[in-house]
N, C-alpha and C positions, 0 to 999 in steps of 0.2 A: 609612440604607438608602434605595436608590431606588425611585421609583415608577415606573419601566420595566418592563414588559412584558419588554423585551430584557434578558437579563442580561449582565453584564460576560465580553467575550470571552477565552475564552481564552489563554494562552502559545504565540503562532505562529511562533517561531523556530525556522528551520529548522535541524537539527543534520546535518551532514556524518559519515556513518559507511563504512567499505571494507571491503569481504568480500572471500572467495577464495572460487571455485567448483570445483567440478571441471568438465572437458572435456562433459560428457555433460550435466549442468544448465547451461551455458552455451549449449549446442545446443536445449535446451530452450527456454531462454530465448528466444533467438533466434527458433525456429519459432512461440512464441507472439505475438510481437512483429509476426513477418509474419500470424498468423492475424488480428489487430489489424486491419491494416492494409488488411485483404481485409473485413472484418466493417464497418469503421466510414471507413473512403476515408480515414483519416489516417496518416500514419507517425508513430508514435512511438519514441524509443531505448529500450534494455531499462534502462537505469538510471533512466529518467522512468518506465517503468512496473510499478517493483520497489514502493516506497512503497503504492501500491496496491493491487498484489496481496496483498503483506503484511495491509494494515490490510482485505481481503479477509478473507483468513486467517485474522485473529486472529477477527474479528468472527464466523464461521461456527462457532467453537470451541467449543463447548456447555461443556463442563468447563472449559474455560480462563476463560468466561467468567463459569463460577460460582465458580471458585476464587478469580476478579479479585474479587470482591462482597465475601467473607468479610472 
């Protein structure tokens, strides 16, 4: 056992996954992407900031997050 402070980092490999959306969340997407870009002076692609919103998502999930516990 170490006597670190820091503990042993996580599993940070990135795994590759592809969705299909429909026409109308991809507009979404899209519009958020440019609200982005207006909010924060950077462009980002809507696939660079799907990941995020996701782990948004889950993280805001009250039940999700208690059911993750059990």
């Amino acid at each position: 056992m170490s006597d670190l402070k820091l503990p042993k980092l996580p599993d940070r490999t990135t795994v590759k996954i592809a969705i299909s959306v429909m026409p109308d969340l991809l507009e979404a997407l899209n519009a958020y992407a440019k609200a982005y870009e207006v909010a924060y002076g950077c462009r980002e692609a809507v696939p660079d900031l799907i990941p995020f919103m996701l782990e948004s998502f889950l993280a805001s999930d009250r039940s999700f997050s208690r059911t993750r516990k059990k």
